[in-house]
C-alpha positions as a LaTeX table, in Angstrom:
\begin{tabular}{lrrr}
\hline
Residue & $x$ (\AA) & $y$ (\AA) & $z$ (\AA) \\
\hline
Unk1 & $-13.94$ & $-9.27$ & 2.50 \\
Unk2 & $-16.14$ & $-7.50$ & 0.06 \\
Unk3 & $-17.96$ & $-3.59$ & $-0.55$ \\
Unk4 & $-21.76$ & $-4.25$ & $-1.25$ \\
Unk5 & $-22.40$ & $-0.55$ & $-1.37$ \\
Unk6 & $-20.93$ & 3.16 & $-1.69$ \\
Unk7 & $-22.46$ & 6.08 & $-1.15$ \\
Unk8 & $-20.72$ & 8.87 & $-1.88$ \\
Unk9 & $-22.43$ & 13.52 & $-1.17$ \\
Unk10 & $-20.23$ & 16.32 & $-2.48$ \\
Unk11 & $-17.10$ & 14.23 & $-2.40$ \\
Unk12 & $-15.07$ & 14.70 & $-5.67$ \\
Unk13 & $-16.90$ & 15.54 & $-8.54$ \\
Unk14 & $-19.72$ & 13.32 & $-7.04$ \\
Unk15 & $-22.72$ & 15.70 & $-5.77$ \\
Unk16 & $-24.33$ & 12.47 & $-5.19$ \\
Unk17 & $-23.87$ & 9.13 & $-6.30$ \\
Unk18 & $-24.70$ & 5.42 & $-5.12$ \\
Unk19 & $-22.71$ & 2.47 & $-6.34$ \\
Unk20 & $-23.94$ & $-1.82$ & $-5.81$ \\
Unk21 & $-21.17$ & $-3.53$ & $-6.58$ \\
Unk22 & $-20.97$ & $-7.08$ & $-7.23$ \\
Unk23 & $-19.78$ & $-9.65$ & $-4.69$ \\
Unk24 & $-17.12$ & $-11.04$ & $-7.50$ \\
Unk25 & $-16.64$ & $-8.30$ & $-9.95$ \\
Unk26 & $-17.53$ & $-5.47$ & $-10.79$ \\
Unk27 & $-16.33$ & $-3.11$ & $-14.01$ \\
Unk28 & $-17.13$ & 0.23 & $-13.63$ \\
Unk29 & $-16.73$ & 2.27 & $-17.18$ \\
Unk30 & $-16.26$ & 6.15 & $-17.87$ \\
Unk31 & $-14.63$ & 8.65 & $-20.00$ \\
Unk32 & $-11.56$ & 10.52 & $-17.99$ \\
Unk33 & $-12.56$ & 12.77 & $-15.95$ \\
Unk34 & $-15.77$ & 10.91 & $-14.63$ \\
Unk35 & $-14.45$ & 10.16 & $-11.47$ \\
Unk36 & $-13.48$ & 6.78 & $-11.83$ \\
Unk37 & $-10.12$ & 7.21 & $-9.71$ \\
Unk38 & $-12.60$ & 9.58 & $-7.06$ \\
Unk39 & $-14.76$ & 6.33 & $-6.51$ \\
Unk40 & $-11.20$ & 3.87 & $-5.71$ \\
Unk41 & $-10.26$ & 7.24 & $-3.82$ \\
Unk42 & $-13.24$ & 7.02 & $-2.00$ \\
Unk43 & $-13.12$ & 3.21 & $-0.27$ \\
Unk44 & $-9.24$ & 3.76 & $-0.10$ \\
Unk45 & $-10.40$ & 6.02 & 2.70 \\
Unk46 & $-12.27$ & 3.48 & 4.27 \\
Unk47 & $-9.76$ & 1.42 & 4.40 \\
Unk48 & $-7.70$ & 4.04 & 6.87 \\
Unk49 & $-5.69$ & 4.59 & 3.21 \\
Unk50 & $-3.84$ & 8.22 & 3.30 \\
Unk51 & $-4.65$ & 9.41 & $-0.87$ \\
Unk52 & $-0.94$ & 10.30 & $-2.19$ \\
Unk53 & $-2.18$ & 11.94 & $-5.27$ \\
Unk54 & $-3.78$ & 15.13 & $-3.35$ \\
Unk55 & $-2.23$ & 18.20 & $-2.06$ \\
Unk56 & $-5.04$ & 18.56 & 0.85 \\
Unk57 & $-8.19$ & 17.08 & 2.63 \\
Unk58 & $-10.24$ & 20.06 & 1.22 \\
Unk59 & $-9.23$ & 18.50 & $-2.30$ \\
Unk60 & $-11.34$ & 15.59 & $-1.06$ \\
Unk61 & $-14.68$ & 17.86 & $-0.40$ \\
Unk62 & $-16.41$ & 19.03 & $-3.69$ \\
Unk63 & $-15.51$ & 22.48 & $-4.72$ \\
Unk64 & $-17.74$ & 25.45 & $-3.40$ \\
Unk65 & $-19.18$ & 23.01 & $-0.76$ \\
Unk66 & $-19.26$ & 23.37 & 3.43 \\
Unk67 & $-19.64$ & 19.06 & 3.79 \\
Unk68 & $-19.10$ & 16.03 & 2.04 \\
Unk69 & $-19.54$ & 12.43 & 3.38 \\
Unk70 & $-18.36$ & 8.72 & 2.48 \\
Unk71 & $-20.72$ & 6.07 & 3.42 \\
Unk72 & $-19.77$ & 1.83 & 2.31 \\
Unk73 & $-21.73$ & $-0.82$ & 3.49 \\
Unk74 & $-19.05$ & $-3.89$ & 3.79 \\
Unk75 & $-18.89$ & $-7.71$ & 4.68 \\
Unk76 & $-16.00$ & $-9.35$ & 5.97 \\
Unk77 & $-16.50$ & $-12.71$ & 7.27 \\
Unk78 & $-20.19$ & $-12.62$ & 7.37 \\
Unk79 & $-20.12$ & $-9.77$ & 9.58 \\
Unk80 & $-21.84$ & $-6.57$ & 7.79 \\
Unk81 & $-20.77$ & $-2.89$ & 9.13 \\
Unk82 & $-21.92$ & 0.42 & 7.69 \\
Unk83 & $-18.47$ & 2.44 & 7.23 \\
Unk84 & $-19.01$ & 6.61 & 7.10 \\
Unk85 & $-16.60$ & 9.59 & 7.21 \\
Unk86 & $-17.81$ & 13.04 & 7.62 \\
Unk87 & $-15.94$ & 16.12 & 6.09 \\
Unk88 & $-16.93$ & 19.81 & 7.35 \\
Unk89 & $-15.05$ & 22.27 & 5.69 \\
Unk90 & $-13.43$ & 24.50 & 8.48 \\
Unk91 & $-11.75$ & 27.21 & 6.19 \\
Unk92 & $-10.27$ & 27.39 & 3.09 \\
Unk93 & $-7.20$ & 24.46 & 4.31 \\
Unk94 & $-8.68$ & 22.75 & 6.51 \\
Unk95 & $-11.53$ & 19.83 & 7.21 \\
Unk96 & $-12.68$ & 18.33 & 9.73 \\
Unk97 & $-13.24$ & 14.38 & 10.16 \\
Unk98 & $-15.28$ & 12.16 & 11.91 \\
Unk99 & $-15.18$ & 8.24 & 11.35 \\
Unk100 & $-18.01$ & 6.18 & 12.61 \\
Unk101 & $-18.75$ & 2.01 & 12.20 \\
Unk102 & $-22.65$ & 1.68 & 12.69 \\
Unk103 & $-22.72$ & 4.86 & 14.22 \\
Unk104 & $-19.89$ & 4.54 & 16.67 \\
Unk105 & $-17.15$ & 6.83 & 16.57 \\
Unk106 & $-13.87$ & 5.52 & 15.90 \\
Unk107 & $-10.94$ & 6.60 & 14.60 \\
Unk108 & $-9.11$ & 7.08 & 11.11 \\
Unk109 & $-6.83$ & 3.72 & 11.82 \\
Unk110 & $-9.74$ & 1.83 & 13.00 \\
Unk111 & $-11.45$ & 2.02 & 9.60 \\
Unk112 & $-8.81$ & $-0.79$ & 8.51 \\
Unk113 & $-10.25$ & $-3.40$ & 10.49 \\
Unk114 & $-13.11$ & $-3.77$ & 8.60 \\
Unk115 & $-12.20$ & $-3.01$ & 5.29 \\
Unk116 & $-9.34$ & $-3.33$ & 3.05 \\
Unk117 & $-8.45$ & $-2.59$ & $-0.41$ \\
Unk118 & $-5.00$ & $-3.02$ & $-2.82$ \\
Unk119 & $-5.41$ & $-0.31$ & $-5.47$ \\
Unk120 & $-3.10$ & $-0.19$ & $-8.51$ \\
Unk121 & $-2.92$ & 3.35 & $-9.95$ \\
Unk122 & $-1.55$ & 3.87 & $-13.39$ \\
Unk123 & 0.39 & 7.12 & $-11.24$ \\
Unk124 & 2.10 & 3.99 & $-9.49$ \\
Unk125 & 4.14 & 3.21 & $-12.39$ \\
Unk126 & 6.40 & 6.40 & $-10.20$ \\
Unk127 & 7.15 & 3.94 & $-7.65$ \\
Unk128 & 9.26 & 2.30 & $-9.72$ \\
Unk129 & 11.61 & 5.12 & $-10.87$ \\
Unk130 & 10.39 & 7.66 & $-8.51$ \\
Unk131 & 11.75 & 9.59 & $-5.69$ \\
Unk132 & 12.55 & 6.77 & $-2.20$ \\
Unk133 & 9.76 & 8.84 & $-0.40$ \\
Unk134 & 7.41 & 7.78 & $-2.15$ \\
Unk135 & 8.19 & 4.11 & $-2.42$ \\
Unk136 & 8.35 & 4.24 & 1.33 \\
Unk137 & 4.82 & 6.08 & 2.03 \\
Unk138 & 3.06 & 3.38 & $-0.38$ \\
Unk139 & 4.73 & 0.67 & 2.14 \\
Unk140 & 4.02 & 2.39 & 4.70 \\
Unk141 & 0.74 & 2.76 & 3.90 \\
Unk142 & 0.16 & $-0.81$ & 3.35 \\
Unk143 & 1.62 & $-2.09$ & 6.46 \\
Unk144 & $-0.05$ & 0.56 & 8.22 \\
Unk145 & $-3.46$ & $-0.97$ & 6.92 \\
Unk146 & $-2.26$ & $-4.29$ & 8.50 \\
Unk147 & $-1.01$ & $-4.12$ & 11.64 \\
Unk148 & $-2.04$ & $-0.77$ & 13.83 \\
Unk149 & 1.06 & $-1.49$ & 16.16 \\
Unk150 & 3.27 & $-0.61$ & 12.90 \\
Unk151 & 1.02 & 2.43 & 12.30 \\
Unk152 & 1.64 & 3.92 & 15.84 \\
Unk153 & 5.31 & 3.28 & 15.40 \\
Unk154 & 5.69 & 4.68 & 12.11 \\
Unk155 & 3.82 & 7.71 & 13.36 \\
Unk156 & 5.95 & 8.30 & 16.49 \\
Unk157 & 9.10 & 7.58 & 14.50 \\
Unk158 & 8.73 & 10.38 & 11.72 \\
Unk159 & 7.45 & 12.97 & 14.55 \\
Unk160 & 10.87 & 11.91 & 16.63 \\
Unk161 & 12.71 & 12.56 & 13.61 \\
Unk162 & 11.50 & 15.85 & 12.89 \\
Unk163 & 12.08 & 16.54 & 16.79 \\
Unk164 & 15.70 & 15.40 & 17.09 \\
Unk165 & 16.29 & 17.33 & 13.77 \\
Unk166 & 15.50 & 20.83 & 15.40 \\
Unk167 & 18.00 & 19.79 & 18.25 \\
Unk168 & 20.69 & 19.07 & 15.79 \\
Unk169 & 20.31 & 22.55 & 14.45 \\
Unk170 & 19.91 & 23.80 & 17.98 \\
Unk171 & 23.44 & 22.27 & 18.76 \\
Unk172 & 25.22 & 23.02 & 15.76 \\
Unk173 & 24.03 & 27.16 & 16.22 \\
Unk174 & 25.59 & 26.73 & 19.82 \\
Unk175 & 22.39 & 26.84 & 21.47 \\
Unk176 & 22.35 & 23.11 & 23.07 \\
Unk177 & 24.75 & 20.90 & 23.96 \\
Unk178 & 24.68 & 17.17 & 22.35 \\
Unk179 & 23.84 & 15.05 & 25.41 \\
Unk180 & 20.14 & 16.37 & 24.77 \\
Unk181 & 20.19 & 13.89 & 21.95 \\
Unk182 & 20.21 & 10.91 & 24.36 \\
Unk183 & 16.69 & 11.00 & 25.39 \\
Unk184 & 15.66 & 11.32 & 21.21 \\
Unk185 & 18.38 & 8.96 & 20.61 \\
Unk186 & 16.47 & 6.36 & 22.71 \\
Unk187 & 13.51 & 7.09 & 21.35 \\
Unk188 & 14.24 & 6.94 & 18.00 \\
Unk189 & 15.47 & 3.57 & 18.73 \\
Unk190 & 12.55 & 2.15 & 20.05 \\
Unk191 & 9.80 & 3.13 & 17.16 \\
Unk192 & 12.80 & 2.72 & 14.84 \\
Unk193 & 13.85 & $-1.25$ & 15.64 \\
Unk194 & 9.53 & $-1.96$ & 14.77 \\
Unk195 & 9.40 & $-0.34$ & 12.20 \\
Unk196 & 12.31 & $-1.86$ & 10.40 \\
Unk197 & 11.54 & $-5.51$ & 12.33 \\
Unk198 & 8.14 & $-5.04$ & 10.24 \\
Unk199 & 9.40 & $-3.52$ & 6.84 \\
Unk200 & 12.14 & $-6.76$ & 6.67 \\
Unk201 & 9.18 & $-8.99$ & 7.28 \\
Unk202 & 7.21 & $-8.10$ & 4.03 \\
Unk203 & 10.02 & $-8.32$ & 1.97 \\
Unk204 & 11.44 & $-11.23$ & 3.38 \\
Unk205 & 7.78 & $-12.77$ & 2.70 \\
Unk206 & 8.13 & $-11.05$ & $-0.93$ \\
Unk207 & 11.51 & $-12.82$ & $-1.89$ \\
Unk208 & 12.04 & $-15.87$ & 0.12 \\
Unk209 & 8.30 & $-17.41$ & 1.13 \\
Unk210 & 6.86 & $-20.47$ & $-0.63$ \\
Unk211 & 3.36 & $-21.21$ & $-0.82$ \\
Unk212 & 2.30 & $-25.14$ & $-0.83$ \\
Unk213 & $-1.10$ & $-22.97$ & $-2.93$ \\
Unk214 & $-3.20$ & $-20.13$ & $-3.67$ \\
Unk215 & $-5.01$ & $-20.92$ & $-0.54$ \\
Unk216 & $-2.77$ & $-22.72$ & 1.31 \\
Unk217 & $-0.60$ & $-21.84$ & 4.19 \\
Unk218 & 2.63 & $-20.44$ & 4.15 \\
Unk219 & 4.92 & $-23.96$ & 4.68 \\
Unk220 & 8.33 & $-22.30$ & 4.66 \\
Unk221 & 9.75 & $-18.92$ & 6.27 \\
Unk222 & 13.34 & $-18.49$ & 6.49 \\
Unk223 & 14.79 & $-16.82$ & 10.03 \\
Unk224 & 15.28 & $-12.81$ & 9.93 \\
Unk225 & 18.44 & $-11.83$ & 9.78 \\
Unk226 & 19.18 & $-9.39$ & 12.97 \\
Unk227 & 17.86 & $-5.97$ & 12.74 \\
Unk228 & 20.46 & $-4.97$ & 15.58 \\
Unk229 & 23.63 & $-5.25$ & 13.60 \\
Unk230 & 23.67 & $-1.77$ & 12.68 \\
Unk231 & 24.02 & $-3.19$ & 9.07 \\
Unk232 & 22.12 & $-2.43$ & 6.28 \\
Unk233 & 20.11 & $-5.03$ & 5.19 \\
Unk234 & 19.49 & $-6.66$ & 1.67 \\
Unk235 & 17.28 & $-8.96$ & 0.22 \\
Unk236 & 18.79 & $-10.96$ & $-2.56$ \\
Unk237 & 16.14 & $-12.09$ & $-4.89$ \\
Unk238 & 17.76 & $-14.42$ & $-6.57$ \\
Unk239 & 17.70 & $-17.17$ & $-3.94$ \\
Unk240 & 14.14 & $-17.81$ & $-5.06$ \\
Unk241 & 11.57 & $-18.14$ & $-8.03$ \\
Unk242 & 8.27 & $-18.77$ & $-6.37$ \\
Unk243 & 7.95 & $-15.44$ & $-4.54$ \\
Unk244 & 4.64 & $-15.67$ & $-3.28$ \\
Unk245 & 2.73 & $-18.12$ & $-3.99$ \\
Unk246 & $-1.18$ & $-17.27$ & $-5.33$ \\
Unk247 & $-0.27$ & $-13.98$ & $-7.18$ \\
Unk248 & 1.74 & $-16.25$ & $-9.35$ \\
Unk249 & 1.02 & $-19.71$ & $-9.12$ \\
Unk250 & $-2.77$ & $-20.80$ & $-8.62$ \\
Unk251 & $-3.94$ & $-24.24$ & $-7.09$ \\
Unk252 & $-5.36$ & $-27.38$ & $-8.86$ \\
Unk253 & $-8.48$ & $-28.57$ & $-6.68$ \\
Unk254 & $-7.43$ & $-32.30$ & $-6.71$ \\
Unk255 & $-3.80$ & $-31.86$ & $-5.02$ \\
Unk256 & $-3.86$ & $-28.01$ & $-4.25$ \\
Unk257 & $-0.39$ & $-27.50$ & $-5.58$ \\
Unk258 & 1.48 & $-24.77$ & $-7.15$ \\
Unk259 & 1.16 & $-24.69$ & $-10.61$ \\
Unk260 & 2.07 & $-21.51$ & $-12.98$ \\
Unk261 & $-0.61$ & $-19.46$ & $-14.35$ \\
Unk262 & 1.74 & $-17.07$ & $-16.66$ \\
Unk263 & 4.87 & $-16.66$ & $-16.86$ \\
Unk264 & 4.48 & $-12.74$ & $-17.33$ \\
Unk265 & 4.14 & $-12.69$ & $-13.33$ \\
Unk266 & 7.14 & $-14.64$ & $-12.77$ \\
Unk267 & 11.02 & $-13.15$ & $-12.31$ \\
Unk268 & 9.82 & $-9.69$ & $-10.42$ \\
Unk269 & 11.62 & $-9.50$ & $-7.20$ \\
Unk270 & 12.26 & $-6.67$ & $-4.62$ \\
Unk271 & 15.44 & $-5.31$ & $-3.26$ \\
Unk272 & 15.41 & $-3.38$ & $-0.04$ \\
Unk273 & 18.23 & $-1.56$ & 1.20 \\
Unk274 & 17.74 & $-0.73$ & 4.96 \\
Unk275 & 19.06 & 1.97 & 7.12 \\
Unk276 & 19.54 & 0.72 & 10.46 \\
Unk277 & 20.42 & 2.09 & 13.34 \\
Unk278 & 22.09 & 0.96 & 17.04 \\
Unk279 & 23.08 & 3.33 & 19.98 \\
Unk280 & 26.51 & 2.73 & 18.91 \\
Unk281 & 26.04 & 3.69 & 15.53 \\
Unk282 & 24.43 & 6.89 & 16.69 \\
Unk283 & 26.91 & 8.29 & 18.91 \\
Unk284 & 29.45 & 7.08 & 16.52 \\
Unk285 & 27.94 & 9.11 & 13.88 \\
Unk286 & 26.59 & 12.12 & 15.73 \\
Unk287 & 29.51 & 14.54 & 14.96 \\
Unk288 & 28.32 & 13.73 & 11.41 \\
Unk289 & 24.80 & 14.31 & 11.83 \\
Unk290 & 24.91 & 17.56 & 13.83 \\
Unk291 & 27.06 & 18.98 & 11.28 \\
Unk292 & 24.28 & 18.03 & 8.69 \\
Unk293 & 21.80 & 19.13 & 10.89 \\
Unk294 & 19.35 & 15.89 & 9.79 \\
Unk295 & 19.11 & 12.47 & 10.76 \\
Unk296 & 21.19 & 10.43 & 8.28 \\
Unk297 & 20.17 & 6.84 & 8.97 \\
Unk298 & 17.69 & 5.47 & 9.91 \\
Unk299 & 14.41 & 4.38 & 8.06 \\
Unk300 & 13.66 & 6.85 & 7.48 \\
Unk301 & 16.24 & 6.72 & 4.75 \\
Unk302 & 15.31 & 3.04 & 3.71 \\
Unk303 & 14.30 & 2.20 & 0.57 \\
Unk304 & 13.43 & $-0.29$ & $-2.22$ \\
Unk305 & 13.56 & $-1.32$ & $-6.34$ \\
Unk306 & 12.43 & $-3.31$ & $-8.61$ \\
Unk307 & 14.23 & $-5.88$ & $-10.14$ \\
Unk308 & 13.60 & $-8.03$ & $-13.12$ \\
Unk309 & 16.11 & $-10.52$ & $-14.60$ \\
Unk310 & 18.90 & $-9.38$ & $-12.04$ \\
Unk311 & 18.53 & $-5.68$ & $-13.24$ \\
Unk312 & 16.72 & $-2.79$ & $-11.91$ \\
Unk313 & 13.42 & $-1.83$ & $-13.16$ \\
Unk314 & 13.65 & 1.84 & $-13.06$ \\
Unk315 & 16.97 & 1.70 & $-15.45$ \\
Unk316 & 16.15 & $-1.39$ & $-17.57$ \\
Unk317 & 12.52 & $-1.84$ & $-17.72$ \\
Unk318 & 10.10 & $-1.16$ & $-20.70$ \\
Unk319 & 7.09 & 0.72 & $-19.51$ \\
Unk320 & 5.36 & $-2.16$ & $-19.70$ \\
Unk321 & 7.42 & $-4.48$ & $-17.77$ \\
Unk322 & 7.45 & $-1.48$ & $-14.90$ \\
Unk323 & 3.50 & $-1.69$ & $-14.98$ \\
Unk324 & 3.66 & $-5.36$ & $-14.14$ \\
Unk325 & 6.27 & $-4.93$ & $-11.88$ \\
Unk326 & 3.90 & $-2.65$ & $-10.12$ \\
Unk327 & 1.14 & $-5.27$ & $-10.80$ \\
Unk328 & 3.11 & $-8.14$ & $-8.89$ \\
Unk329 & 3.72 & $-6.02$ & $-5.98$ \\
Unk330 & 0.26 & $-5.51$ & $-5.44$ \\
Unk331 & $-0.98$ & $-9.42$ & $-6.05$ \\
Unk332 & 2.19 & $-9.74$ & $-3.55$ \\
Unk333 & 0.58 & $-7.49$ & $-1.16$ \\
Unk334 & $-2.72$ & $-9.02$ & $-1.59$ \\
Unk335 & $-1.50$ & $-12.69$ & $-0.46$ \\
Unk336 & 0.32 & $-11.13$ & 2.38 \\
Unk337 & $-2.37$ & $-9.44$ & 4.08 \\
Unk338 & $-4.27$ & $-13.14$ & 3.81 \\
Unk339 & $-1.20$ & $-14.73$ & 5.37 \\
Unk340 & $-1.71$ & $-12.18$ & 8.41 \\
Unk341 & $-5.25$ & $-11.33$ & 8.52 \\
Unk342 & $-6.92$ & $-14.76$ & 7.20 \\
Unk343 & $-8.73$ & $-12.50$ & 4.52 \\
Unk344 & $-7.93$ & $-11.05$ & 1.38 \\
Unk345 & $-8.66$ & $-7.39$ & 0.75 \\
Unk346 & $-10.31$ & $-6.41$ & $-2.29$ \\
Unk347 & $-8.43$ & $-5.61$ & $-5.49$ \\
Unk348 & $-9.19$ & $-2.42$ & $-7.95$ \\
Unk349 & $-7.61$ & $-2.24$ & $-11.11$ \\
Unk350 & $-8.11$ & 0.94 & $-12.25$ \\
Unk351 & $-7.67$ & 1.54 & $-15.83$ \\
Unk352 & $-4.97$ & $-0.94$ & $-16.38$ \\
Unk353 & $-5.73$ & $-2.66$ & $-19.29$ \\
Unk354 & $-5.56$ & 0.62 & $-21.77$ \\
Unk355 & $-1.62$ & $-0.25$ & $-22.13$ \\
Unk356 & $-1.34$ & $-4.04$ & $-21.50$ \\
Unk357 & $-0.33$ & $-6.31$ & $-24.33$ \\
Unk358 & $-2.38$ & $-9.22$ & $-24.76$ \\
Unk359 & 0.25 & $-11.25$ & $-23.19$ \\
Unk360 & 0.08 & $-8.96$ & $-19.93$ \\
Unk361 & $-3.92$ & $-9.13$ & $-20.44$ \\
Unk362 & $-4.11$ & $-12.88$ & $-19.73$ \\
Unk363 & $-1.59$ & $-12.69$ & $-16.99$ \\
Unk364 & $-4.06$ & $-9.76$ & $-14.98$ \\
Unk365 & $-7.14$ & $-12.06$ & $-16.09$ \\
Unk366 & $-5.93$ & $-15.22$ & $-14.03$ \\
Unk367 & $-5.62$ & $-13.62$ & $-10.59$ \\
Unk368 & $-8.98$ & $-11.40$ & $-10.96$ \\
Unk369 & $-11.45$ & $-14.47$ & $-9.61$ \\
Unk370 & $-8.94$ & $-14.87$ & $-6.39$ \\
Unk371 & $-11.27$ & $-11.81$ & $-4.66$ \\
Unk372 & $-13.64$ & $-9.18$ & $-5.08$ \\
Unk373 & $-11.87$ & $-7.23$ & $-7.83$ \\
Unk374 & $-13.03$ & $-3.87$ & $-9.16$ \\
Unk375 & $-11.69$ & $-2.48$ & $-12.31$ \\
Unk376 & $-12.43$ & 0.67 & $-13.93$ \\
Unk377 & $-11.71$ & 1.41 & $-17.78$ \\
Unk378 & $-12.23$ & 4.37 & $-20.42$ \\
Unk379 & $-13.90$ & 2.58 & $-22.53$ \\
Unk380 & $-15.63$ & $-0.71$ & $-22.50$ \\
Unk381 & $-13.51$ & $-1.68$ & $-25.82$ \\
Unk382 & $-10.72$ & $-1.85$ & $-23.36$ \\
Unk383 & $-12.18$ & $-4.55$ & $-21.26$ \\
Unk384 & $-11.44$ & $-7.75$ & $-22.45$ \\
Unk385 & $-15.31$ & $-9.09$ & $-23.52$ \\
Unk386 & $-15.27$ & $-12.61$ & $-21.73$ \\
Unk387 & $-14.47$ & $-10.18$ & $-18.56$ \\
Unk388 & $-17.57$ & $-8.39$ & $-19.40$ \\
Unk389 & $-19.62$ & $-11.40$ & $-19.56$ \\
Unk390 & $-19.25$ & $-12.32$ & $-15.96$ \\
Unk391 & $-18.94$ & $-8.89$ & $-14.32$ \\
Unk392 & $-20.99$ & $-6.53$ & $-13.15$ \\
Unk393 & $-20.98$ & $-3.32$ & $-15.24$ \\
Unk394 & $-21.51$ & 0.50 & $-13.76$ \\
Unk395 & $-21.59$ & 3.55 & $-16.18$ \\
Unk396 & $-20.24$ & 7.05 & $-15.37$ \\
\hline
\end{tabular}
């Protein structure tokens, strides 16, 4: 899977701009505030990618403008499609969308089957020690990208939520009686057991899977524990050391086996605590919850850390061992989507090496040729110069 070309009118800061990238790599360098982040912005949409780092759509539109558009020719599997979403600016909060694939109307989810992208932000440093919302709208995000059954599910989940919310508050101000909950009970159920099902996947991939390579299939995948239990669910990372297989071991051509690449990858795991939910556990608890007048489980109140060493990253990590903690999440999330799709997205680095070690350098360095990778940087000073010999460099 790889971008050839972006073309980006009145989106951002860009008035116009047109961008070849490189089928391997590609380095694109600019002082802060060039719109660097606006370009990974820009194919993150795409990708069917919701931005986290913007208030509004009419953020996305350049200011004092009625229109902006988004246009990426892509490859994936010698297939090329020309990828373009239209903004018209309806008033002063809201935009209208179209999404179109050669032409043919389609819509926002679509996008992700024909392009793909793993971003790391230096803002996702927060998902370490940030709030649980956010930690679970960057995996939802991602698994949303993936599988469009987990994106419908997800969507009708949150909106049930909300729903059976109001009737909680209906029933606790007298003005409904509980068995109205029944038919949101169910529902919630159904969206809910997916959702969960798919979200204990992924990190069951992240903590237990080996890899017999970097390009090899997945040779050993333990059985799920049952999502019906009504349990909470953890994954304990210490029951293995080879996570994932290509984000931190790469393959020797002769016998294609695992061998490490740097041991500044190795030792992150992932701990997710879910909140699950059975039709026993909800009427058992539903004297609790309309008294609340929210939802308590559910997962909606799932979430994850990161862990390093046995101990959790947002207490006991350095900033840099968060930023690589962040890193090996995203390689993880790369060799995931390959395991399911039979294609790796691209990766974009943007700005990452301005606070890496030279240790951490290396460690980024051997996973960049697994890919198309794009990076972005501040200065080209930053960018490590054997990088720069074999990359294709773009000025801002």
């Amino acid at each position: 899977m790889a971008i050839l070309e972006l073309l980006l009118f009145n989106f951002r800061n860009f008035a116009s701009k047109r961008i070849i990238f490189d089928e391997k790599l590609t380095v694109i360098i600019g002082p802060n505030g060039s719109g660097k982040s606006n370009i990974l912005e820009a194919v993150s949409l795409l990708s069917a990618a919701r931005p986290m780092h913007i208030e509004g759509d009419i953020d996305l539109v350049k200011f004092g403008k009625s229109e902006a558009k988004v246009e990426s020719r892509v490859e994936s599997q010698s297939e090329k499609k020309m990828l373009t979403i239209n903004f018209q600016v309806i008033d002063e909060l809201h935009i209208k969308k179209s999404f179109l694939v050669d032409d043919l109307k389609k819509r926002f989810i679509d996008m992700g089957s024909y392009l793909s992208i793993v971003i790391f932000h230096p803002q996702d440093l927060d998902l370490v020690g940030g709030s649980p919302s956010l930690r679970r709208h960057h995996l939802d995000s991602f698994l949303s990208s993936l599988d469009r059954d987990y994106w419908r599910n997800i969507s009708a989940y949150n909106k049930i939520v909300v729903r059976r919310n109001k009737v909680l508050q209906r029933i606790f101000e007298g003005k409904a009686k509980p068995l109205e909950l029944g038919f949101w009970d169910a529902r919630l159920l159904e969206h809910g057991a997916y959702v969960s099902k798919k979200r204990q996947e992924f990190f069951e991939f992240l903590n237990f899977v080996e890899s017999v390579g970097a390009r090899g299939p997945v040779s050993l995948f333990p059985p799920a524990p049952s999502i019906n239990s009504g349990q909470a669910v953890r994954v304990y990372p210490e029951r293995s050391r080879r996570a994932v297989g290509s984000p931190f071991t790469t393959a020797t051509p002769r016998k294609n086996l695992p061998v490490t690449i740097n041991k500044s990858l190795e030792g992150f795991s992932w701990d997710l605590k879910q909140s699950l939910v059975t039709e026993e556990k909800l009427l058992r608890n539903r004297e609790r919850d309309i008294t609340a007048r929210v939802t308590l489980s559910g997962p909606h109140r799932d979430d994850f850390r990161f862990i390093f060493g046995g101990k959790d990253m947002a207490y006991f990590g350095s900033r840099g061992e968060q930023r690589m903690a962040v890193l090996a999440l995203k390689l993880a999330e790369l060799e995931y989507f390959r395991t399911k799709r039979g294609v790796k997205p691209i990766l974009a680095l943007d700005d990452i090496f301005s606070e890496l070690d030279w240790e951490h350098r290396e460690a980024v360095l051997a996973v960049i040729g697994n890919q198309q990778t794009i990076i972005t940087a501040a200065e080209r000073e930053s960018v490590p110069k054997n990088l720069l010999k074999k990359a294709k460099v773009v000025g801002l």
